[in-house]
C-alpha positions as CSV (number, residue, x, y, z in Angstrom):
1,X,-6.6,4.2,-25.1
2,X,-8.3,1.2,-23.1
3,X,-7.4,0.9,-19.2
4,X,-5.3,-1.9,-18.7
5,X,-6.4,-5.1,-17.0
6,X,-4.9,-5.7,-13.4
7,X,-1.6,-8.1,-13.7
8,X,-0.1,-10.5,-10.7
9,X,3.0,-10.9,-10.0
10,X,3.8,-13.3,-7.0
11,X,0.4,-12.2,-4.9
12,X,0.2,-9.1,-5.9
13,X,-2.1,-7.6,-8.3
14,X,-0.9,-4.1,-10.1
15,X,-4.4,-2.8,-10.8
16,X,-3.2,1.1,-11.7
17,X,-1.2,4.2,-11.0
18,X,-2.4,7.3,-9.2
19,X,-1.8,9.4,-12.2
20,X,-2.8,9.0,-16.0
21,X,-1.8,12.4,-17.4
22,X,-4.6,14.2,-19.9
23,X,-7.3,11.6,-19.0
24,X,-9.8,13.3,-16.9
25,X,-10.6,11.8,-13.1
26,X,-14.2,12.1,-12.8
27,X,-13.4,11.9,-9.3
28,X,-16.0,14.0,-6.9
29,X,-15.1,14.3,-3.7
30,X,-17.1,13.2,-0.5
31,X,-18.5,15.1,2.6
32,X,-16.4,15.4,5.5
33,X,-18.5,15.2,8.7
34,X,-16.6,18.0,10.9
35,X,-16.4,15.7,14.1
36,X,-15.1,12.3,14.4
37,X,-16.9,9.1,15.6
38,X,-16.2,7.7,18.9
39,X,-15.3,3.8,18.8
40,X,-16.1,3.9,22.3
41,X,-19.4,4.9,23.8
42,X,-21.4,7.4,21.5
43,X,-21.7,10.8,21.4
44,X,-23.8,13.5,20.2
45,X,-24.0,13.6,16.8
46,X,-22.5,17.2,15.0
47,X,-24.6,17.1,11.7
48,X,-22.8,19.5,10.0
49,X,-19.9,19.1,7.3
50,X,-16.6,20.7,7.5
51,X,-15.7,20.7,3.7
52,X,-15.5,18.1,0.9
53,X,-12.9,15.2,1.2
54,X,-10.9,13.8,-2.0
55,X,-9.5,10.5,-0.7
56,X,-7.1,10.7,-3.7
57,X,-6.0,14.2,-2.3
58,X,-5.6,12.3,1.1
59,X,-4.1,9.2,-0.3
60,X,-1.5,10.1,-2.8
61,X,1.4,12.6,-2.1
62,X,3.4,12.1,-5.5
63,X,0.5,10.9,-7.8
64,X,3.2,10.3,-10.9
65,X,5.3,8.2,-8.7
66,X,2.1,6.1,-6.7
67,X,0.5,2.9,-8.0
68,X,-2.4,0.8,-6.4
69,X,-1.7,-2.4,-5.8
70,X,-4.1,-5.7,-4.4
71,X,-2.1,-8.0,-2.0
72,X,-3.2,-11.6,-1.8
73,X,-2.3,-14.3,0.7
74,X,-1.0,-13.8,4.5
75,X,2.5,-13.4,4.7
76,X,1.9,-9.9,6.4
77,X,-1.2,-10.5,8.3
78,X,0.6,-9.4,11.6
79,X,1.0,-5.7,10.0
80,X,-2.9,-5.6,9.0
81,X,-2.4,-6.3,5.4
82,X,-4.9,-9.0,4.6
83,X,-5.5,-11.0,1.1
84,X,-8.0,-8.4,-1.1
85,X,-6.5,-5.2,0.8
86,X,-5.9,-2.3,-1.4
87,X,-2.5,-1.3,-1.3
88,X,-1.4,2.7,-2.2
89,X,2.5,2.5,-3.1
90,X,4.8,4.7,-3.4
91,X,7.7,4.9,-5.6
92,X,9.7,8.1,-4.7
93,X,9.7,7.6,-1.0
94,X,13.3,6.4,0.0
95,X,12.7,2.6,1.4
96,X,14.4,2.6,4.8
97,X,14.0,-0.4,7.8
98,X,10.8,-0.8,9.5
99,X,8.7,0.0,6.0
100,X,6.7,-2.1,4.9
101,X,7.9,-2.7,0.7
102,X,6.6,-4.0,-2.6
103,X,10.3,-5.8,-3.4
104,X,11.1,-7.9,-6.7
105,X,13.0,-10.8,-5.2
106,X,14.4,-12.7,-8.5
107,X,12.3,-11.6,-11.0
108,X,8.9,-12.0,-8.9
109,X,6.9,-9.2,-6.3
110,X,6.3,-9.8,-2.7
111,X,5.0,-7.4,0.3
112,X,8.0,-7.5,3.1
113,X,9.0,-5.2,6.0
114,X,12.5,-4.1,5.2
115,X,14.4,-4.7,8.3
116,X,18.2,-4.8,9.1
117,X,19.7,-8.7,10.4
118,X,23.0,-9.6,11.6
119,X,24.0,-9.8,7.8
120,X,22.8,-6.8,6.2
121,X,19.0,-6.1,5.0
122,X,16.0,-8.5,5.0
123,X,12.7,-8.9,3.9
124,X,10.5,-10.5,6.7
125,X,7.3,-11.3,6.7
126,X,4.4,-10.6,9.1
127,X,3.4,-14.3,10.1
128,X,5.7,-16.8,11.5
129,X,4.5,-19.2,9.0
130,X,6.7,-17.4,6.5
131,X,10.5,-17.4,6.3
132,X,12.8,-14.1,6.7
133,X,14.8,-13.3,2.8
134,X,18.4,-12.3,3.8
135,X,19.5,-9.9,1.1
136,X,23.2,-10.8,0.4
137,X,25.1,-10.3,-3.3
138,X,23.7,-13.6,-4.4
139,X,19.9,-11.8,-4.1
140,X,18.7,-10.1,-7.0
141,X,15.8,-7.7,-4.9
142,X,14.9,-4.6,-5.7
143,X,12.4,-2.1,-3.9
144,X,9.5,-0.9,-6.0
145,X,7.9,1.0,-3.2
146,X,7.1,1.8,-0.4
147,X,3.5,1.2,0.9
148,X,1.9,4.0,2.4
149,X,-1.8,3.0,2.9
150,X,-3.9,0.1,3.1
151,X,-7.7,-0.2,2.7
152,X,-9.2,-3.0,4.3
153,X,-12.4,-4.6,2.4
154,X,-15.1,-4.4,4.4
């Protein structure tokens, strides 16, 4: 079976899910330094490694329910999700406001924060240049996921 390509919907590129079952990972994990790194002055380095790190591991909580997704544009810019970010998604987490969501709004994706309005739920954006979507009966949206993670490009 071939990978699929990556597909974009409405900004956002589907590029994979967390889980392919009986298709081998190949993943390795990396070495975890056992100290942190100060973003302030420096400090003496600890050269030693507390144990191997699989970012999937870290990543992913229900791999048959997560996808990866690549956002594009800056409608959310204000909640650090910038065009080319890496976006880990899941699908059984209960969407609730105040979470950030990958939402079909008539047929098409979109990256919102779910918030309550005056009239019920939205789906607002994170940059003022970007109108609010009031979700009323006449709105066909529904929540794909909920975003957990986002890796930055460096």
């Amino acid at each position: 079976m071939r990978p699929q390509a990556p597909f974009t919907r409405n900004g956002v590129d589907i590029i994979g899910t967390a889980s392919q079952p009986g298709r081998p990972t190949g993943r390795k994990p990396t070495p975890l330094f056992g100290s942190s790194v100060q973003a302030g002055f420096p400090s003496p380095a600890d050269d030693y490694i507390d144990r191997a790190l699989d970012l999937h591991e870290t990543l992913v909580q229900h791999p048959a329910a997560t996808f990866f997704v690549r956002a594009r544009g800056d409608s959310m810019i204000g909640a650090g999700i910038h065009d080319g970010d890496l976006l880990v998604v899941d699908r059984s987490r209960t969407p609730s406001p105040g979470h950030v969501v990958i939402a079909a709004v008539d047929g098409q994706l979109t990256i919102k924060r779910l918030r309550r309005g005056e009239h019920g739920l939205q789906l607002a954006p994170e940059n003022d240049e970007f109108p609010v979507l009031d979700i009323n009966e006449e709105t066909d949206a529904r929540v794909w996921g909920v975003v957990t993670w986002t890796i930055h490009a460096p």
